[in-house]
C-alpha positions as CSV (number, residue, x, y, z in Angstrom):
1,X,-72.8,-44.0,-57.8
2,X,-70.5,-44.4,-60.7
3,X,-69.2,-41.2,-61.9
4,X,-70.0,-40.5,-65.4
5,X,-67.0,-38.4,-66.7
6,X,-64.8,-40.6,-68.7
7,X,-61.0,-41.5,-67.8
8,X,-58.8,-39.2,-69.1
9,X,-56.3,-40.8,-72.1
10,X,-52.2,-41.0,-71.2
11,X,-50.8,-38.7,-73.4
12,X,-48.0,-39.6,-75.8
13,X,-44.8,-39.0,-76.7
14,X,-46.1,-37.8,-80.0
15,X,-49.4,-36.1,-78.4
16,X,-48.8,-33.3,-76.1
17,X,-45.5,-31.5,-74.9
18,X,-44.6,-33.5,-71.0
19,X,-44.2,-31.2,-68.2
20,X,-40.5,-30.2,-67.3
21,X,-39.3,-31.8,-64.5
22,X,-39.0,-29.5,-61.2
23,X,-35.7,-29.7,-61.2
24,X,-34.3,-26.6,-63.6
25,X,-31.0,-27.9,-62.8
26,X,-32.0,-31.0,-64.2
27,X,-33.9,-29.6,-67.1
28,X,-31.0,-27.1,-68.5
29,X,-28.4,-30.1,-68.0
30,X,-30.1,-32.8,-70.3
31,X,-30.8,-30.1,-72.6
32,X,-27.6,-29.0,-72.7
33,X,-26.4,-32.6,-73.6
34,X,-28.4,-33.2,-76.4
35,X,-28.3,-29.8,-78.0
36,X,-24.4,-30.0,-77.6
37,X,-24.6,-33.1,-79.4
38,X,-26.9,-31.3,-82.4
39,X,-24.2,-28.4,-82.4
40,X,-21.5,-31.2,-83.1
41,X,-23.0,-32.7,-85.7
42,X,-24.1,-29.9,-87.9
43,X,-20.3,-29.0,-87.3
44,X,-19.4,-31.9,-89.0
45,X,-21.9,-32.2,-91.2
46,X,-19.9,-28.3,-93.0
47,X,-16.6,-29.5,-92.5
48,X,-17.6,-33.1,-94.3
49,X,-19.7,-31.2,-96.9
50,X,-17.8,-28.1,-97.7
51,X,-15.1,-29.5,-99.9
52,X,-17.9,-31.4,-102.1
53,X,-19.8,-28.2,-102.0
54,X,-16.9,-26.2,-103.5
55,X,-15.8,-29.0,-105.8
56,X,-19.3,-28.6,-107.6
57,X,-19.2,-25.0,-107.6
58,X,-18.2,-22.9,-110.4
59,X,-15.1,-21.0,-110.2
60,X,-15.2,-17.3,-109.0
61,X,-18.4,-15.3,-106.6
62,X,-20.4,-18.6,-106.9
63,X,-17.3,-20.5,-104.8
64,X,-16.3,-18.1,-102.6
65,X,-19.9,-17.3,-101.4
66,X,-19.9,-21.0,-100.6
67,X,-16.3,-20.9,-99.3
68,X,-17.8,-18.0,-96.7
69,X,-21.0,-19.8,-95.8
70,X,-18.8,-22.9,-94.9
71,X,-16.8,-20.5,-92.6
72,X,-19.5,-18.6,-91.0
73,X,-21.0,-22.3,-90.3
74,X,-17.6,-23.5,-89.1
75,X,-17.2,-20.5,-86.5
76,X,-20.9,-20.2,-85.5
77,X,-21.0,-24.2,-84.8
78,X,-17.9,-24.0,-82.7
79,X,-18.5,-21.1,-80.8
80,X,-22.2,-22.3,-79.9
81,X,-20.1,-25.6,-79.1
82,X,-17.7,-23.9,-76.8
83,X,-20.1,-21.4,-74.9
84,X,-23.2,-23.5,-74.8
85,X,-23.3,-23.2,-71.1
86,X,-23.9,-18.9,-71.5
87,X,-25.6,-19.4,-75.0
88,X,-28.2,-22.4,-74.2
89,X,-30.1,-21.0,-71.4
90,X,-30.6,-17.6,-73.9
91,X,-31.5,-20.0,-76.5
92,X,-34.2,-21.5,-74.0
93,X,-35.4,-18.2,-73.1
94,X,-36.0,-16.4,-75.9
95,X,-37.4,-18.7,-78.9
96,X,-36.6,-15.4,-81.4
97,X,-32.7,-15.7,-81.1
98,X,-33.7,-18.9,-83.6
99,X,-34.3,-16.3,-86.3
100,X,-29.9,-16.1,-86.6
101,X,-30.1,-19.6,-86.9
102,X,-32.8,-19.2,-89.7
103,X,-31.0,-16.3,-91.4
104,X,-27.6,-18.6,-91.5
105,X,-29.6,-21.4,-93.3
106,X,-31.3,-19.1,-95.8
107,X,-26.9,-17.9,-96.6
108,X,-26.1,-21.6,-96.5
109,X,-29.0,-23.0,-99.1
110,X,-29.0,-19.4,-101.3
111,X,-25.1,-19.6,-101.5
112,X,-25.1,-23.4,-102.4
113,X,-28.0,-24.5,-103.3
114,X,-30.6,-27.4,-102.0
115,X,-28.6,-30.0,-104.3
116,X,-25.3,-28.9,-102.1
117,X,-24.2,-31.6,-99.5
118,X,-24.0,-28.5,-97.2
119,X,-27.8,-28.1,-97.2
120,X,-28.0,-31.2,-94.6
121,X,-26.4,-29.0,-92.0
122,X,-29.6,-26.8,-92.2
123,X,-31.7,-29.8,-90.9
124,X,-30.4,-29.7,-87.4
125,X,-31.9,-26.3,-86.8
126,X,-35.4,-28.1,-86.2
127,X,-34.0,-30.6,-84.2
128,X,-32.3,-27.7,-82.0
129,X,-36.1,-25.9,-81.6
130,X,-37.2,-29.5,-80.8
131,X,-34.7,-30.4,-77.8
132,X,-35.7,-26.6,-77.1
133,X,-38.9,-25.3,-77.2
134,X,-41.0,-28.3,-77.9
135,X,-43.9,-28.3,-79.9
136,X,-45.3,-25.2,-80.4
137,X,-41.5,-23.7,-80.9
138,X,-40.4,-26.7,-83.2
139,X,-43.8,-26.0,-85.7
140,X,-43.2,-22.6,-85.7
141,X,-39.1,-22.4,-86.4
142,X,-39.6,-25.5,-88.7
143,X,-42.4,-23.0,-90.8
144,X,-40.7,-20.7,-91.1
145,X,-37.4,-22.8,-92.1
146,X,-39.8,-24.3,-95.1
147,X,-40.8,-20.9,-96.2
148,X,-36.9,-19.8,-96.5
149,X,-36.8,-23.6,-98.6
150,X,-39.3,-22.8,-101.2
151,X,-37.8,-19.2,-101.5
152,X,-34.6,-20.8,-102.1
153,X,-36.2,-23.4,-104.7
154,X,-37.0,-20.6,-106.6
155,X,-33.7,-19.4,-107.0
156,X,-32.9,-22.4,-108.2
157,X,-35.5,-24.1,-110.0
158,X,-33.3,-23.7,-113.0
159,X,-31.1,-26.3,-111.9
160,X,-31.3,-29.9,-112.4
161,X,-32.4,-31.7,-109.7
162,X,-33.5,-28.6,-107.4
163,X,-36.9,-29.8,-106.9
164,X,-36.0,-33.2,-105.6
165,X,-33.5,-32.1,-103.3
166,X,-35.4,-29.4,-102.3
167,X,-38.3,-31.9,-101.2
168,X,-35.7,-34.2,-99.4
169,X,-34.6,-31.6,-97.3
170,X,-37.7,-30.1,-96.5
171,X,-39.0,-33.7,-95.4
172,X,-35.8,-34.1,-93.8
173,X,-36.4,-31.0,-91.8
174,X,-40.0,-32.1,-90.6
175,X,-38.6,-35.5,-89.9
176,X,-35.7,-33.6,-87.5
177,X,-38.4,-31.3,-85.8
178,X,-40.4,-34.3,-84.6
179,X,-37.3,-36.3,-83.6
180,X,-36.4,-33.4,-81.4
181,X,-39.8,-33.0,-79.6
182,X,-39.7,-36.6,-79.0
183,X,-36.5,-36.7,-77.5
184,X,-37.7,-33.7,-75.6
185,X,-40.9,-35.3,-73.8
186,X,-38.6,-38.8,-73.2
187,X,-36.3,-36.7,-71.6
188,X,-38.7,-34.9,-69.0
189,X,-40.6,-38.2,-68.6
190,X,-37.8,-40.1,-67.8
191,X,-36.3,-36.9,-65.7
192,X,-39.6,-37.1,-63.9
193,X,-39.5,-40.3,-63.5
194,X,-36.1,-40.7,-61.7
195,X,-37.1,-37.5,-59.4
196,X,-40.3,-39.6,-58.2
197,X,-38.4,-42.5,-57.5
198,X,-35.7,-40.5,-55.1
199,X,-38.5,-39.1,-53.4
200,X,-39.9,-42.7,-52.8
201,X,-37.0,-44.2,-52.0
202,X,-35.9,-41.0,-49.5
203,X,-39.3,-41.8,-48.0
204,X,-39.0,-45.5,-47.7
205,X,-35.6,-44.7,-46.6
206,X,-36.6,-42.9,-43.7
207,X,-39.5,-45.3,-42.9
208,X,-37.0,-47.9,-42.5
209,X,-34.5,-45.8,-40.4
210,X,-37.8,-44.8,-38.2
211,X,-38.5,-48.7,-37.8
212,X,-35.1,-49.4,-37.1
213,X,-34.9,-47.0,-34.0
214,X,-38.1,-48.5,-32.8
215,X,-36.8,-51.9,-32.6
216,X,-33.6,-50.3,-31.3
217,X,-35.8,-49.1,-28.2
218,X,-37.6,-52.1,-27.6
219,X,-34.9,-54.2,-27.3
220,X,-32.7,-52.0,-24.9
221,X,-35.9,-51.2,-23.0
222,X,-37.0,-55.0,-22.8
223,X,-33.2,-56.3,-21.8
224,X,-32.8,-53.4,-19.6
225,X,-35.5,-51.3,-17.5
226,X,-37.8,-53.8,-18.3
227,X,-36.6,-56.8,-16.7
228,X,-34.9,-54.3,-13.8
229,X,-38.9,-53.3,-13.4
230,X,-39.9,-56.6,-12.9
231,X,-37.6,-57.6,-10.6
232,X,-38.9,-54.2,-8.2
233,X,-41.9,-55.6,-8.6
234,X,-41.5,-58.9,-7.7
235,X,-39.3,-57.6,-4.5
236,X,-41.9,-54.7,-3.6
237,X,-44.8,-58.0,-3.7
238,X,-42.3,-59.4,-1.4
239,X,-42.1,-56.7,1.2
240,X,-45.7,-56.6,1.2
241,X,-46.3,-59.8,2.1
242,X,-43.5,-59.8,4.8
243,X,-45.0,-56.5,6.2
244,X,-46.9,-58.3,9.0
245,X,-44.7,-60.8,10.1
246,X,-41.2,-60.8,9.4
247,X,-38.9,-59.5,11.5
248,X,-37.4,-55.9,11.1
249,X,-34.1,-57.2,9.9
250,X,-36.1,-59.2,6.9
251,X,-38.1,-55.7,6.4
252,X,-35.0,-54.1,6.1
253,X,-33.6,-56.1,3.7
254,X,-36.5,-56.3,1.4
255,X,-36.5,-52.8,1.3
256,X,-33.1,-52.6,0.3
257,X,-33.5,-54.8,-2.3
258,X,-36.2,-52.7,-3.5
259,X,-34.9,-49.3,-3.3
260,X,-32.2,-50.8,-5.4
261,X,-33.7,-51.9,-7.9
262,X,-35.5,-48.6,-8.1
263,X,-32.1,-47.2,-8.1
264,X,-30.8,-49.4,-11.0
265,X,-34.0,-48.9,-13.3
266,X,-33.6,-44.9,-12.8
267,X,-30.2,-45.1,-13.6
268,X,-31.0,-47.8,-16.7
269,X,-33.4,-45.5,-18.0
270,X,-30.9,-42.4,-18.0
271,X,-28.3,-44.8,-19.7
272,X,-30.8,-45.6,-22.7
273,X,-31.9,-41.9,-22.4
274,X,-28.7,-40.9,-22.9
275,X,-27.5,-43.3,-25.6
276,X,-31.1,-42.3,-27.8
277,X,-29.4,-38.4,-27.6
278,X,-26.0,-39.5,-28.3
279,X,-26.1,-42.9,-30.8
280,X,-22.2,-42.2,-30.3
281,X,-20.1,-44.4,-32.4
282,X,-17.5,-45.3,-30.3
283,X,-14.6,-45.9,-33.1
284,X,-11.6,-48.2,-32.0
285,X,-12.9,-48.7,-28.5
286,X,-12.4,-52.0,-28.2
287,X,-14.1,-54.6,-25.5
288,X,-12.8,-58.1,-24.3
289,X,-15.7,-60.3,-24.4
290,X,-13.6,-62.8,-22.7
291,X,-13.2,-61.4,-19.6
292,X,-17.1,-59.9,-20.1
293,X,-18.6,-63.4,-19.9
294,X,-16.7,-64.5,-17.1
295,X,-18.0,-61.5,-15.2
296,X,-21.6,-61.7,-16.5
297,X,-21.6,-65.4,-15.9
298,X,-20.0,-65.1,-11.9
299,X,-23.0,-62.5,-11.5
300,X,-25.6,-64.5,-12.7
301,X,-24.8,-67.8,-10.7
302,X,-24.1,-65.5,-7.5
303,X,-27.7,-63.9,-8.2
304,X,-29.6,-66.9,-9.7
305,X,-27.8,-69.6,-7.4
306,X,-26.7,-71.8,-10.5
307,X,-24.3,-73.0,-11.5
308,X,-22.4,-71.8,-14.6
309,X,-19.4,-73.5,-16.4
310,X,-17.5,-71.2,-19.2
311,X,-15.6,-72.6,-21.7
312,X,-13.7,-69.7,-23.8
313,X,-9.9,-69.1,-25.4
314,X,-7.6,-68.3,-23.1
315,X,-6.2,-65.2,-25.4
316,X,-8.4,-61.9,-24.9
317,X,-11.2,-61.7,-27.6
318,X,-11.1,-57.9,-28.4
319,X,-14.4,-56.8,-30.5
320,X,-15.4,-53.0,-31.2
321,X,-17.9,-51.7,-28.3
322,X,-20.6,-52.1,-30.2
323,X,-20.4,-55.4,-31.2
324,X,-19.3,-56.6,-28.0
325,X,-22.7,-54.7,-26.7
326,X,-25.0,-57.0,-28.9
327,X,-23.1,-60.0,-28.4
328,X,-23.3,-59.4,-24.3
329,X,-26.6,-58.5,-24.4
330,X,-27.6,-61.5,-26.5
331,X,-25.7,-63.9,-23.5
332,X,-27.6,-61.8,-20.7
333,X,-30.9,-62.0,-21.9
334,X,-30.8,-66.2,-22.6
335,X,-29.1,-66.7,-19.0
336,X,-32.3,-64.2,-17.4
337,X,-35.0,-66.5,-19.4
338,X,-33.0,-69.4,-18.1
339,X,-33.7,-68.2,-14.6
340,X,-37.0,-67.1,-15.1
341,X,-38.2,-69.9,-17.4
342,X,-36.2,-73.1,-18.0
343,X,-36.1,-74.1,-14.1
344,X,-32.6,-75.4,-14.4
345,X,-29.9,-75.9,-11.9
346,X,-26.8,-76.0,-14.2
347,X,-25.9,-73.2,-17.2
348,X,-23.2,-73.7,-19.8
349,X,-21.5,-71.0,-21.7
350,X,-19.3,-72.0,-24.4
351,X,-17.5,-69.8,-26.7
352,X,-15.2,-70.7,-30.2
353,X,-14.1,-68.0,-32.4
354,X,-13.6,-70.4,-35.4
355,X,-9.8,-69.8,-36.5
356,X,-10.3,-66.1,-35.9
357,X,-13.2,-66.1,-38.8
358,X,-16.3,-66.1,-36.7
359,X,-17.6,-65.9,-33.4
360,X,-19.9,-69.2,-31.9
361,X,-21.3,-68.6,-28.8
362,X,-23.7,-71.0,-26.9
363,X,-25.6,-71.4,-24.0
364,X,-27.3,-73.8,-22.9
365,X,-28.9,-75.5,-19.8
366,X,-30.4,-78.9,-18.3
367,X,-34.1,-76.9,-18.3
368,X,-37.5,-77.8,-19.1
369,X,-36.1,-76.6,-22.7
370,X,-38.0,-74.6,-25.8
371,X,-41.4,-76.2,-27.0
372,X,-41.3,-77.7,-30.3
373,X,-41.3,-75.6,-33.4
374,X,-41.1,-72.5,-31.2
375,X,-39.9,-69.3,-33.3
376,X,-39.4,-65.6,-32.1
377,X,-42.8,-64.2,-33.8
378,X,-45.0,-66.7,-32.7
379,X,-43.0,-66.0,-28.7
380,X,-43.7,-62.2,-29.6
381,X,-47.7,-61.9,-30.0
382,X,-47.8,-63.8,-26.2
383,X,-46.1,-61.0,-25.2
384,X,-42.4,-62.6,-24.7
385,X,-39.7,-60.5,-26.6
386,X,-36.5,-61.7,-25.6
387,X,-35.9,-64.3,-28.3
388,X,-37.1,-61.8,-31.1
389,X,-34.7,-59.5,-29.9
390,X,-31.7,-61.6,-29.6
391,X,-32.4,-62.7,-33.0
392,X,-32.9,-58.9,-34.8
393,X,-29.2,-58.4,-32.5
394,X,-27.5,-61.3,-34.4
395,X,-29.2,-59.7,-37.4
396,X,-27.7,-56.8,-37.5
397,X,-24.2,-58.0,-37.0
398,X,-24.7,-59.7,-40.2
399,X,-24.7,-63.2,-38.4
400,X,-27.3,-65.7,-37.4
401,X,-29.4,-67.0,-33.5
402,X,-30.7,-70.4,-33.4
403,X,-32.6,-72.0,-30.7
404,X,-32.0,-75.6,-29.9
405,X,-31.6,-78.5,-28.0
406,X,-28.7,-78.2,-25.3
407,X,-26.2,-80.9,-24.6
408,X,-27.6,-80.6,-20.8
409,X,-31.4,-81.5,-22.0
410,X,-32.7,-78.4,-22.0
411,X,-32.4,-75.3,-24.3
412,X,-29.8,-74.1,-26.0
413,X,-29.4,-70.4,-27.5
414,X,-26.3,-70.6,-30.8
415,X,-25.0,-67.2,-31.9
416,X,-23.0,-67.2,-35.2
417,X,-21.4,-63.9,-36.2
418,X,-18.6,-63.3,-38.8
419,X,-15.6,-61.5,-37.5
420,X,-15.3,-60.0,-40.7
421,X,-18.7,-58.4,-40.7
422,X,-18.7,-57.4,-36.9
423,X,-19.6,-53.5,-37.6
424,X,-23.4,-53.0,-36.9
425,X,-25.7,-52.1,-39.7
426,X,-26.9,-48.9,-40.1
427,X,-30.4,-48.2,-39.2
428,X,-32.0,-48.5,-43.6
429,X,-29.4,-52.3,-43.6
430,X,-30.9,-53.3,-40.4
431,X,-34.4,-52.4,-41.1
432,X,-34.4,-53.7,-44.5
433,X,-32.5,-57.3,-43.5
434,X,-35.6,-57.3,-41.4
C-alpha cells in the first residue's frame, strides 16, 4: 500500500539555513575565509571613502568627527583583520558582540551622513551576520542596522539628497544580509558535500583493498598448496591402489612421495601464512630471473619427463623480489598446466628483455593447445584458475598475458611487462585496474 504522506520539498539556498557540516574544523575555517574577505573590504571601502568623505565636509567638529570615525573604522577593520583567528570564533559564539559593530555604524552614518561615500562600509555588517549566524542572526542584526538608518535619516532629512541615499543603503544592506546567508548555506552544502564523498571513497577504498587481498590469496593458494594438495592426492590414490600388490620397496616409495608432499603443502601453507602476517616489502632485494628459469625449467623436465629448451640473455636479469615473484610464478603455473593438460613432450621457454625496456617472456609447447576463443573468466566458472591468475599477476605489474598459438603447435602463454613499471601495485591500483 502506497503511503499517503507527501515527499518532503529540497530545501533552498534561499529557504532554510543548511546544517553545518560535522566537521567544526571545517566550519570555523571557511568561515573564517569569507568573513576575512568582508573585513578586507569594508577596510578599503574607509580608506577609499574617507578622503571624499572629508572633502565634502565642512570645516571644523563636522570634519574631525568624520576624520575620527574614519580612524576608529581604519583600526577596528585591521585589528578584526589581524586577530580573526581569536576574534571569529567569539563572533560565532555570541551573536550580541554584533551590537559594537552596530554602535560603530550608527558613529560612522551620524558623523557623515547617508550621502557620505563612507556609509557603504556600513553594508558589510550584514554580510558579516550572514557568513555568521545565518538567518535568524542576519534578519535580526540587519533590523536592527535599519532602525539605526532611519534614526540617522532624521538627523539628516535636512539635507539634500538624504532620503535617497538613505534608501540605497538600507536596500543595499538587505541585499548584503541575503548574499551572506547564501554564501553561508553554499558553503555547508558544498562542505557536506565533499565530507560525504571522502567517506565514500574511504569506503570504496577499502572495498577495493579487501578485494585485492582476496585475489592475493587465491592466487598464492591455487599456484601453491593447491596444486602441492593435488599432487598428495593423486600419490596417496597411488599407494592405495599399490597396497595389495606391489612390492614393499614400491610401498615404500609411494609413501615417501606422499609424506613429502604432505611435508611441502604444510610448509607452503606456513610460507603464505607467514607472508599474509608480514606483506614485507623487500626494498632493493633484487632476484636474477635468469638463473630462476634455468632452475625452474631443469626441475620441471626432471619431474614432468619433458623436455625443456631455454632461450634467455646471457647477462644476469636482476628484477626487485617482488617482481621477479609474479614473473616466476606466472612461468611455473603455465609449465604445471602444460603437464597436467596440454599432453606435450617438448616445452620452450624463451625470454627478451626488449633493449632493457620491457620484459617478453613465452612459453610454449607442441600440446593439444588452448580451445578457440578461450579467455580466463570463461576458464574460471569451470573451476580452472590458473590462467585468470596469471593474467591479474601481469596486471598488477602494469603489463599484459596473452594466450596463443605456440611455434611448437600447441599453446603458448606471452607475458609483456615494462621494466619501467616493474614495482607492484598497491592493493586500491590493483583492485581498481581490475
Amino acid at each position: 500500500m502506497m503511503s499517503s504522506r507527501a515527499p518532503r520539498p529540497t530545501p533552498g539556498y534561499l529557504e532554510d539555513d543548511a546544517p553545518p557540516p560535522a566537521s567544526v574544523r571545517l566550519q570555523l575555517g571557511a568561515l573564517q575565509a569569507l568573513c576575512r574577505q568582508t573585513v578586507a573590504v569594508r577596510l578599503a571601502l574607509v580608506l577609499i571613502g574617507a578622503p571624499f568623505a572629508l572633502a565634502n565636509t565642512a570645516d571644523g567638529a563636522p570634519r574631525y568627527a568624520v576624520l575620527a570615525a574614519a580612524v576608529l573604522g581604519v583600526m577596528t577593520s585591521y585589528a578584526l583583520l589581524r586577530d580573526w583567528d581569536r576574534v571569529g570564533p567569539r563572533l560565532l559564539a555570541h551573536l550580541s558582540l554584533m551590537a559594537l559593530d552596530l554602535l560603530f555604524v550608527a558613529t560612522l552614518l551620524l558623523t557623515a551622513s547617508p550621502a557620505s561615500p563612507l556609509a557603504y562600509a556600513t553594508v558589510c555588517t550584514p554580510l558579516l551576520s550572514g557568513l555568521l549566524y545565518g538567518w535568524r542572526g542576519a534578519g535580526a542584526i540587519t533590523g536592527l542596522q535599519l532602525v539605526v538608518i532611519v534614526a540617522v535619516f532624521r538627523a539628516w532629512a535636512q539635507r539634500p539628497g538624504a532620503g535617497i541615499s538613505t534608501l540605497l543603503i538600507a536596500g543595499f544592506c538587505v541585499a548584503a544580509g541575503i548574499i551572506g546567508v547564501t554564501l553561508r548555506n553554499l558553503l555547508f552544502r558544498f562542505g557536506a558535500a565533499g565530507e560525504a564523498l571522502s567517506e565514500a571513497n574511504a569506503r570504496l577504498a577499502a572495498a577495493e583493498a579487501v578485494e585485492s587481498e582476496r585475489a592475493f590469496l587465491a592466487r598464492e593458494m591455487h599456484d601453491s598448496v593447491a596444486k602441492t594438495l593435488h599432487g598428495l592426492a593423486l600419490a596417496a590414490e597411488a599407494l592405495a591402489v599399490s597396497a595389495d600388490h606391489a612390492d614393499p620397496g614400491t610401498l615404500k616409495r609411494q609413501a615417501n612421495q606422499v609424506a613429502g608432499a604432505a611435508r611441502r603443502a604444510a610448509a607452503e601453507s606456513r610460507d603464505l601464512l607467514s607472508g599474509l602476517r608480514r606483506r614485507t616489502d623487500f626494498g632493493a632485494a633484487r632476484v636474477d630471473v635468469s638463473a630462476e628459469l634455468a632452475l625452474r625449467g631443469r626441475e620441471f623436465a626432471g619431474r614432468a619427463g619433458l623436455e625443456v629448451e631455454l632461450a634467455k640473455p646471457e647477462a644476469p636479469l636482476l628484477l626487485p623480489y617482488a617482481t621477479a615473484h609474479h614473473v616466476l610464478a606466472v612461468v611455473s603455473e603455465a609449465l604445471e598446466n602444460t603437464h597436467r593438460h596440454a599432453r606435450a613432450t617438448r616445452v620452450r621457454i624463451t625470454l627478451d628483455t626488449a633493449g632493457d625496456t620491457a620484459l617478453d617472456l613465452r612459453i610454449g609447447d607442441d600440446g593439444v593447445g588452448l580451445p578457440p576463443g578461450t579467455a580466463p573468466g570463461d576458464l574460471a566458472k569451470t573451476g580452472h584458475f590458473g590462467l585468470l591468475g596469471m593474467t591479474e599477476r601481469a596486471a598488477s605489474l602494469g603489463g599484459r598475458l596473452r594466450p596463443g598459438r605456440s611455434p611448437l603447435g600447441g599453446a603458448e602463454i606471452h607475458l609483456h611487462v615494462p621494466l619501467a613499471q616493474t614495482a607492484p601495485r598497491t592493493p586500491q591500483e590493483e583492485a581498481a585496474h581490475a
